[in-house]
C-alpha positions as CSV (number, residue, x, y, z in Angstrom):
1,X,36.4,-78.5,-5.9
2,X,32.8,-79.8,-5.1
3,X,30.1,-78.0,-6.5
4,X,27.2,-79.6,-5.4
5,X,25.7,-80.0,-1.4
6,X,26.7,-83.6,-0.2
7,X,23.1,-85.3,0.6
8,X,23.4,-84.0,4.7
9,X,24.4,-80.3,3.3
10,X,21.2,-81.2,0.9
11,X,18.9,-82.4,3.8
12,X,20.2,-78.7,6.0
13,X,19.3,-76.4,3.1
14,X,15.7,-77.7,2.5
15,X,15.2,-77.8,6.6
16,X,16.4,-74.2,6.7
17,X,14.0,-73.2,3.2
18,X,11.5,-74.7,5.3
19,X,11.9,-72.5,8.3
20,X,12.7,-69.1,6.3
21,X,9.3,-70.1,4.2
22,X,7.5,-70.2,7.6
23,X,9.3,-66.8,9.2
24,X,10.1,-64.8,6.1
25,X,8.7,-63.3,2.9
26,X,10.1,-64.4,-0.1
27,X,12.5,-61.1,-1.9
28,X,11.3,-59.6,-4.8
29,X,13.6,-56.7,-5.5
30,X,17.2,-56.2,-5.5
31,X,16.4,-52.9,-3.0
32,X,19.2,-52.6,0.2
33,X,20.0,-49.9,2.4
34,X,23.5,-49.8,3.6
35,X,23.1,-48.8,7.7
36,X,20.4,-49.9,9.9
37,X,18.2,-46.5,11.7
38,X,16.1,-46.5,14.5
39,X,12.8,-47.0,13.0
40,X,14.1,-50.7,11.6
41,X,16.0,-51.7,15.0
42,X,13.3,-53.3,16.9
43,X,12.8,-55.7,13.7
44,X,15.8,-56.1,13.4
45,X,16.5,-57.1,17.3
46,X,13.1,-59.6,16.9
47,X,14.9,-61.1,13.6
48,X,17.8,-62.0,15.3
49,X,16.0,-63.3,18.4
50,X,14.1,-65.9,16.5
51,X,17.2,-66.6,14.4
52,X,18.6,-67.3,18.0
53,X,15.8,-69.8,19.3
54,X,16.0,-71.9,16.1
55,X,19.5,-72.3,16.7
56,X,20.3,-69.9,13.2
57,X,21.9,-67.1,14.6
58,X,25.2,-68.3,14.6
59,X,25.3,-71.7,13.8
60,X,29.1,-72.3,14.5
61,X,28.9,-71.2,18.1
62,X,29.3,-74.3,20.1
63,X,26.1,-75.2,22.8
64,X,27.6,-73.5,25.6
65,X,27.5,-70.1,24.5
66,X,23.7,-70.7,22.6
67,X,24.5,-72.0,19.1
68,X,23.8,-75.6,17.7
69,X,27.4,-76.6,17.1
70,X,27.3,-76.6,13.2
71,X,29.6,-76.7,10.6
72,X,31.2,-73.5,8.6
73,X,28.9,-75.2,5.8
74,X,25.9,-75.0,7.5
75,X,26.5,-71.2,7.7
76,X,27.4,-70.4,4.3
77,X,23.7,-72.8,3.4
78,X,21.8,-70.6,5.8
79,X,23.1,-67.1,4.5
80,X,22.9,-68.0,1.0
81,X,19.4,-69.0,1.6
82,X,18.5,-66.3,4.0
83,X,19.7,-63.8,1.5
84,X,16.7,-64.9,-0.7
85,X,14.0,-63.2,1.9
86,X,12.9,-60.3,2.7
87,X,14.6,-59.4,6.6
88,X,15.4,-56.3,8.5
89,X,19.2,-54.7,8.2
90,X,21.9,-56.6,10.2
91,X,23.8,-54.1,12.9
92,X,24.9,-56.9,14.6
93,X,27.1,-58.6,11.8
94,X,30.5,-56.2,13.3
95,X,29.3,-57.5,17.0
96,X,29.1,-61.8,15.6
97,X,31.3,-61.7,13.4
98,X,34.4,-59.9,14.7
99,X,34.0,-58.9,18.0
100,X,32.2,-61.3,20.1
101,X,34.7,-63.9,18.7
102,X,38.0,-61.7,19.6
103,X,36.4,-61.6,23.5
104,X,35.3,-65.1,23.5
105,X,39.3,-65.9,22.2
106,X,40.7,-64.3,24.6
107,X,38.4,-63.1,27.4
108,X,38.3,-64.7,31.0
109,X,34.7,-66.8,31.7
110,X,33.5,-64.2,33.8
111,X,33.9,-61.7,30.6
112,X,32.6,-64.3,28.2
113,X,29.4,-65.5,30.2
114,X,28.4,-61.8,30.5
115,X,28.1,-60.8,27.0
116,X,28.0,-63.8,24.3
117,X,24.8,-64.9,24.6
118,X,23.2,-61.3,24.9
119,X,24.8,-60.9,21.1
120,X,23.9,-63.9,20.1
121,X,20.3,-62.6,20.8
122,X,20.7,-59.6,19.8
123,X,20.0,-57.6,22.8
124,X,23.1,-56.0,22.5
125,X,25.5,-54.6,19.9
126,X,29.0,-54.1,19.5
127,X,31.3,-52.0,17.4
128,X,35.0,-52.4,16.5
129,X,37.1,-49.1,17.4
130,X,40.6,-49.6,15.3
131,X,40.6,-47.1,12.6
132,X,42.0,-43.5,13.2
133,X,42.5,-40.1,11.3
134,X,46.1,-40.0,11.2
135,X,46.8,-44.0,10.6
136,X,45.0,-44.2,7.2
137,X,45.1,-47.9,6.4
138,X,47.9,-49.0,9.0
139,X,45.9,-50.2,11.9
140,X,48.8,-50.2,13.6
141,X,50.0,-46.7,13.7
142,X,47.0,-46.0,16.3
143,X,47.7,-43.6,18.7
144,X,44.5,-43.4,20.9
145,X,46.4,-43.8,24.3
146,X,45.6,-45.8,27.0
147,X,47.8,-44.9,30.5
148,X,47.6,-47.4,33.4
149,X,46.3,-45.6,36.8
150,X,46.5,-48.1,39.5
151,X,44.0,-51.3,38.0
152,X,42.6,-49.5,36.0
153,X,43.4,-47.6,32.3
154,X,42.6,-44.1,31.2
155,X,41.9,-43.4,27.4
156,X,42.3,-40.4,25.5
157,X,42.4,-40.0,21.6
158,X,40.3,-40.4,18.8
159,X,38.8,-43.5,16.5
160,X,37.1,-42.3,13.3
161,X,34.8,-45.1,10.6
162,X,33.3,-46.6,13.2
163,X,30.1,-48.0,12.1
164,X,27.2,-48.2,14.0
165,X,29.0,-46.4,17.6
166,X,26.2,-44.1,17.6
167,X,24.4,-47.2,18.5
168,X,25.7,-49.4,19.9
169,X,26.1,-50.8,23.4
170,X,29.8,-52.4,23.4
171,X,33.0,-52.1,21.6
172,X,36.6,-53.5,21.3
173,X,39.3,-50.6,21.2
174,X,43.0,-51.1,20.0
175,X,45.0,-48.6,21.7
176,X,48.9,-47.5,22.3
177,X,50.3,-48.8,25.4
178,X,54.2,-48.4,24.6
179,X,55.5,-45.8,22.4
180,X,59.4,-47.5,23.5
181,X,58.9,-50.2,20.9
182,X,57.8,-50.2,17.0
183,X,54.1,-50.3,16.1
184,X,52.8,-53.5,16.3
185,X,54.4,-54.2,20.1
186,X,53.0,-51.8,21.7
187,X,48.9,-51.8,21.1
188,X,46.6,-53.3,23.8
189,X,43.0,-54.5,23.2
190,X,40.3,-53.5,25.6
191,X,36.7,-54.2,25.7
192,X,34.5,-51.2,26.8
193,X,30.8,-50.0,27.7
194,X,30.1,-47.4,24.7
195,X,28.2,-45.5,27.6
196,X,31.5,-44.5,29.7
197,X,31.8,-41.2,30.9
198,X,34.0,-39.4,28.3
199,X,33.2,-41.3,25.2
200,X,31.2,-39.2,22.6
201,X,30.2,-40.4,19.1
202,X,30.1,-38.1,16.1
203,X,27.8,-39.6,13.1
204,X,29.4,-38.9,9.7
205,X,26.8,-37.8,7.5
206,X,27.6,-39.5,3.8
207,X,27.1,-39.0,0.6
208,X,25.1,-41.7,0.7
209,X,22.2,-40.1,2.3
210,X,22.8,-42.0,5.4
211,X,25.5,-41.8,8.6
212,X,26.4,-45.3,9.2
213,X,30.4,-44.2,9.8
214,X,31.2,-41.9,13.3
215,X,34.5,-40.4,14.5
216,X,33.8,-41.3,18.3
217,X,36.3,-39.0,20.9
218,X,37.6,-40.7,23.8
219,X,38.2,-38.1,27.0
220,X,40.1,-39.4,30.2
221,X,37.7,-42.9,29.5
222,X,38.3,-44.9,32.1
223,X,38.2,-49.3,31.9
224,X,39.2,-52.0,34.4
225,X,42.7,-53.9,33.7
226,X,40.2,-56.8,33.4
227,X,39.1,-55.4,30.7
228,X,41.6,-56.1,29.0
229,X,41.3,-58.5,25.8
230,X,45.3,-60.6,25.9
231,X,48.7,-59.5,26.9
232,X,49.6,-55.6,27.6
233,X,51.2,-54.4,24.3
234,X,50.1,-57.7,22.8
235,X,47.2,-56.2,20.8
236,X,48.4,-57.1,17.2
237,X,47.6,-60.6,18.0
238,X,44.4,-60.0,19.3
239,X,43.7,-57.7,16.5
240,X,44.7,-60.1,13.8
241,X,42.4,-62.3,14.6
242,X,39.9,-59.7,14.4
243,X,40.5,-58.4,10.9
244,X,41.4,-62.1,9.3
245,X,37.2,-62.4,10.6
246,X,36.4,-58.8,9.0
247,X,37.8,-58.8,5.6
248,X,36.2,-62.8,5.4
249,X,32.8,-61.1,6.5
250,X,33.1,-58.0,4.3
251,X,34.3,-60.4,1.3
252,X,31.1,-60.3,-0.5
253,X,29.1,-58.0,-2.5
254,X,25.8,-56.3,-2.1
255,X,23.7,-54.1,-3.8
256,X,22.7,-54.4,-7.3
257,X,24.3,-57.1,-9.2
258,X,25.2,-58.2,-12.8
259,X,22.0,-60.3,-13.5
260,X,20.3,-56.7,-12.0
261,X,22.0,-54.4,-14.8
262,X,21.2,-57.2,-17.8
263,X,17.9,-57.1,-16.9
264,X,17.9,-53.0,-17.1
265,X,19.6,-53.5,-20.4
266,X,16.7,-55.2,-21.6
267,X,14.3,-52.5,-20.8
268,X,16.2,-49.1,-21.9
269,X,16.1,-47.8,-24.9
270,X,19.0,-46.0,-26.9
271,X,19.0,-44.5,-29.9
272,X,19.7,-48.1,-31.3
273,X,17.5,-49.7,-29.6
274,X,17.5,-51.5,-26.2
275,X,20.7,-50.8,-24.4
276,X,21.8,-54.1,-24.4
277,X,22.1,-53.8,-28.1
278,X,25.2,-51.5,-27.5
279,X,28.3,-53.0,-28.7
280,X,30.5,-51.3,-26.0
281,X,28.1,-52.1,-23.1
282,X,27.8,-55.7,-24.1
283,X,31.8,-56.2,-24.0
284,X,31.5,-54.5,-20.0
285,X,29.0,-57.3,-19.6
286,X,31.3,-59.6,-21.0
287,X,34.1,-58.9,-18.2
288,X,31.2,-58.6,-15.2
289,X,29.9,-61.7,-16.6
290,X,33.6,-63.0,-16.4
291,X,34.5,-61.5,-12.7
292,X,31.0,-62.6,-11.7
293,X,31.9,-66.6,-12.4
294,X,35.3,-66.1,-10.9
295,X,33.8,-64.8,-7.9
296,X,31.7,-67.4,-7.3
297,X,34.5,-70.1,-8.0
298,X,36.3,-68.4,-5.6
299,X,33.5,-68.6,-2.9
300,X,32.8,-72.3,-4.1
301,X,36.6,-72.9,-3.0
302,X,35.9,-71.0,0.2
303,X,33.2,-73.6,0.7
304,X,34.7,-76.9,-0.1
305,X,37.6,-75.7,2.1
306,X,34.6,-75.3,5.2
307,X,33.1,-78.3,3.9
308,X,35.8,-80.3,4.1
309,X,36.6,-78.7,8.2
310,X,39.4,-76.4,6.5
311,X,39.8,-73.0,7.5
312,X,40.2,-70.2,4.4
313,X,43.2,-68.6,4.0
314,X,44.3,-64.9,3.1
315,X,42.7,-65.6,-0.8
316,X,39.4,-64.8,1.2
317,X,40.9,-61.1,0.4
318,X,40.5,-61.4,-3.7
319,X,36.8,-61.3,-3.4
320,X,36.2,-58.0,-1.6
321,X,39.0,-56.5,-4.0
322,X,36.6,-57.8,-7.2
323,X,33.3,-57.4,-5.8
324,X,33.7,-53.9,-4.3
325,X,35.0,-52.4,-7.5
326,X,32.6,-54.1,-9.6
327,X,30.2,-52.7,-7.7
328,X,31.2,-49.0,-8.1
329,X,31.4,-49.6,-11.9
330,X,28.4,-51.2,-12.5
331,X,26.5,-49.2,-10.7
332,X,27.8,-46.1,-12.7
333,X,27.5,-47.5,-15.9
334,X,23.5,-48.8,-14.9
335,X,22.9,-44.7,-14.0
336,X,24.8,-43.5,-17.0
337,X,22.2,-46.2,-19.1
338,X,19.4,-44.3,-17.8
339,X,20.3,-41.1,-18.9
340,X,18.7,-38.2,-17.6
341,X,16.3,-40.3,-15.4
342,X,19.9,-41.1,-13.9
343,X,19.6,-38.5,-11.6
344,X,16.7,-39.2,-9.4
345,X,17.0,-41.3,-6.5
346,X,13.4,-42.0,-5.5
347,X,12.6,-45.7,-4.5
348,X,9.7,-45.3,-6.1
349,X,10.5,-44.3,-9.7
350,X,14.2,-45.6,-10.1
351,X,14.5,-49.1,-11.3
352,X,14.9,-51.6,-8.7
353,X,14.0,-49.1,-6.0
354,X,17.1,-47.0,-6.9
355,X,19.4,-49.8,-6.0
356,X,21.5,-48.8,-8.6
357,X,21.6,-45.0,-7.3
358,X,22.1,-46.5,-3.9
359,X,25.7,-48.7,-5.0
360,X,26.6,-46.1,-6.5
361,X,26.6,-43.5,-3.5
362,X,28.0,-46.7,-1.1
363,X,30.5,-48.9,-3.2
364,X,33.3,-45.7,-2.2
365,X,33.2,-46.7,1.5
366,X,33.1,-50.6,0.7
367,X,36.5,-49.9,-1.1
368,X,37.7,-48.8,2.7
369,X,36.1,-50.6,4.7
370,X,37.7,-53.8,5.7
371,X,40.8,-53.0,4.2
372,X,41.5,-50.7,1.2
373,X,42.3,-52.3,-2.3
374,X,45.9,-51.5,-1.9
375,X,46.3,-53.0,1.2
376,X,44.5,-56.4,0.8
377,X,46.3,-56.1,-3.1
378,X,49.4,-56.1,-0.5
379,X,48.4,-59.3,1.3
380,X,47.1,-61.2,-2.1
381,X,50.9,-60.4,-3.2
382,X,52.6,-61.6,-0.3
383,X,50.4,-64.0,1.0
384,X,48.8,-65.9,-2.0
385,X,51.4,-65.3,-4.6
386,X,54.7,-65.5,-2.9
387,X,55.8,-61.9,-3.6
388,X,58.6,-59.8,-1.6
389,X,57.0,-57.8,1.2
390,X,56.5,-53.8,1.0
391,X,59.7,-52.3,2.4
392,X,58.9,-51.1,5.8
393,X,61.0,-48.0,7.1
394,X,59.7,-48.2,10.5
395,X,59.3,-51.4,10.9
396,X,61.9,-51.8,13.6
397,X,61.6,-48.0,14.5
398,X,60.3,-47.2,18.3
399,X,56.7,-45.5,18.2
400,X,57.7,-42.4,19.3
401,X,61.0,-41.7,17.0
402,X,58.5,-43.3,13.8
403,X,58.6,-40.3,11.0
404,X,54.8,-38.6,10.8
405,X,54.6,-36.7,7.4
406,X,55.3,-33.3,9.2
């Protein structure tokens, strides 16, 4: 494992420092949001525009669909540099990262030439329709169906955790095609226009304070056979690909951090003292402190593995199962540390702009989103450590005989 930038990674990072010094303000507070809203979309499209014109938006993309034809590396340098400036929210991180790269897998040209480089420049955004009220965790127990109607399918059923539907333009869908044959050969992957007659979206309202989740409703929706992302009833593969990119992409943290709750321990006083005084807090610093090292190893493995033209494997998963629950906990012990004053969540008179008040009210829904800790605790067993596989009752079960709870 390689620590340090080889003198070309060195050269990339100061070029891109240079540029984010010459587009961006430097970050001064730890203070997030966790959805984008319409009154920060229009910086957020101009954001992602100039990323695109300096060749930053997604730097792996090859020429022909408007990237430079980087490395993995180069990423990583840019977003860990980027992350130190002050720019608008990201909606289009689902569209880039998981979806645009499922239809530019397995799209045809025609598909491909329409709607990459629109994404890329952020004139457009995508969602990713998978999860569903009755499948829980198991992607593949959807049953949104689709029924073919001469070339064209019709869609009925219901998706629910979508973020950003309510706005955005496109979407991928996973739907049943075959209820003759067990789960996971018998889902087909379409592409669709989030404006169809007979899709409606549903904003979730949070406890969080915002609506960044939506149950969207899918009414006799009708889409071409060519829009149709692989094989019928071959949607597992297609969807794989998609969530090995969204649990790498969610794998990381945000929100207040453990150098962010040292620093409030500094500043509150107890009845001892400041808080960081405390013998009990100190040894819950002690593990964050330890969890926080481990996670960056585990990145700097991530890394070295890009660096060296490697592709990550499933250990990608560790970091979201760490990160997210360190999140939730820290964030409840940094509102428990400030006592009554716990309680308000005003930007202006919460530390850190309330970021702490903010992860609190989030981290739940980072625990589910890209995976629930059971389920990627499932893969780490399997995958990384060699463990026997979950038994599976319907594993080999046809769709429609499968048992449903009832």
């Amino acid at each position: 494992m390689d620590f340090n930038d080889s003198p070309d990674e060195a050269a990339y990072r100061a070029e891109v420092r240079t540029w984010l010094d010459a587009n961006a303000a430097r970050r001064k507070d730890t203070a997030w949001t966790d959805e984008e809203d319409s009154s920060s979309m229009a910086a957020s499209k101009a954001w992602q525009a100039k990323k695109a014109a300096a060749g930053y938006a997604q730097i792996t993309w090859p020429k022909a669909w408007g990237g430079p034809g980087g490395t993995p590396i180069q990423q990583v340098i840019f977003n860990q540099e980027e992350a130190n400036y002050d720019t608008p929210p990201n909606p289009f991180q689902i569209g880039l990262g998981m979806c645009v790269p499922t239809v530019m897998t397995f799209a045809d040209d025609a598909t491909k030439q329409r709607f990459v480089t629109p994404a890329l420049k952020g004139e457009e955004i995508w969602c990713q329709l998978f999860s569903e009220p009755a499948g829980g965790s198991d992607v593949a127990a959807a049953r949104t169906r689709a029924v073919k109607d001469g070339d064209e399918w019709v869609i009925n059923g219901q998706k629910v955790w979508t973020t950003g539907a309510q706005f955005s333009d496109f979407g991928i869908v996973l739907v049943r095609t075959n209820v003759e044959t067990p789960k996971h050969k018998g889902l087909t992957m379409f592409w669709l226009d989030m404006k169809s007659p007979g899709v409606e979206v549903k904003p979730i309202h949070q406890m969080s304070g915002g609506s960044g989740f939506n149950e969207v409703y899918f009414t006799d929706v009708r889409v071409k056979d060519s829009q149709r992302l692989g094989a019928v009833d071959d949607g597992w593969k297609v969807a794989l690909v998609t969530l090995m990119n969204e649990r790498l992409a969610v794998g990381g943290s945000t929100g207040a951090q453990y150098g962010d709750i040292l620093k409030l321990a500094r500043e509150v006083m107890g009845a001892a003292g400041p808080a960081l005084k405390d013998d009990g807090f100190r040894e819950k610093l002690a593990e964050w402190f330890v969890q926080t090292e481990g996670l960056k190893l585990t990145r700097f493995r991530t890394m070295t593995a890009l660096s060296r033209g490697q592709t990550p494997g499933p250990e990608s998963s560790i970091g979201k199962v760490i990160a997210a629950k360190q999140m939730q906990d820290l964030a409840n012990e940094a509102v428990e540390m400030e006592d009554q004053y716990g309680i308000l969540w005003d930007e202006g008179a919460s530390p850190l702009k309330a970021a702490f008040q903010n992860s609190l009210m989030f981290a739940p829904g980072l625990r589910i989103a890209g995976g629930t800790d059971e389920i990627l605790k499932n893969i780490i067993a399997e995958r990384v450590l060699g463990l026997p596989g979950d038994i599976r009752v319907d594993k080999d079960v046809a769709f429609k005989d499968a048992p449903t709870g009832r």
